[in-house]
C-alpha positions in Angstrom: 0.0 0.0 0.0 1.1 3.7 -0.6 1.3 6.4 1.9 -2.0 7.5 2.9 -3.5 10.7 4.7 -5.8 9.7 7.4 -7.1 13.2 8.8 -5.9 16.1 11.1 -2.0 16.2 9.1 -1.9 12.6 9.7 -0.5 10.2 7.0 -0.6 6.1 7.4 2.4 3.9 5.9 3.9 0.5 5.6 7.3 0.0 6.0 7.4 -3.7 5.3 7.3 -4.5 9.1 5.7 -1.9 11.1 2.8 1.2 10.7 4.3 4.1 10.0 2.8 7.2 11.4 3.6 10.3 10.8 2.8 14.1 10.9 3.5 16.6 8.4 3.0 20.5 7.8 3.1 20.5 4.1 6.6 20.5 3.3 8.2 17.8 5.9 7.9 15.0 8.4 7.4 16.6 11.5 6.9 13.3 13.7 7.4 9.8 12.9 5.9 6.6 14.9 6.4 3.4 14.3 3.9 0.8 15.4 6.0 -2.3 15.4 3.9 -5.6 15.5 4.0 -6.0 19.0 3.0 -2.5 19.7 0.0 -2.8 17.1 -1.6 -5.5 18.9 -1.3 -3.8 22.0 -3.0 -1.0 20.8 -5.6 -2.7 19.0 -6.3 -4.5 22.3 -6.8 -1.2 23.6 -9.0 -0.3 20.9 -11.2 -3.1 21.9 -11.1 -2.6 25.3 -12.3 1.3 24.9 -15.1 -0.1 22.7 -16.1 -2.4 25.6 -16.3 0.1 27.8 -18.0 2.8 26.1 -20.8 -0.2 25.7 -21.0 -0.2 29.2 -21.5 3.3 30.1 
């Protein structure tokens, strides 16, 4: 997959191990995070766990 912008000067990426995050004001990278695998699940777990939650308020 190509580099994709995913909303509020966030773009998504691949870099053939890990999500690449980053941030950018038009003319450079201004942050860079990369999810590695481990990290991804964790914050998917997260994700589900948030969902959960909201369900029970």
């Amino acid at each position: 997959m190509k580099k994709a912008y995913i909303g509020d000067a966030v773009y998504i990426d691949f870099d053939g191990f890990g999500i690449v995050l980053t941030t950018e004001d038009g003319y450079q990278t201004t942050n860079r995070i990369v999810l590695e695998p481990e990290v991804l699940s964790a914050f998917e777990r997260w994700v589900v766990e948030l969902k959960e939650e909201e369900l029970q308020n």
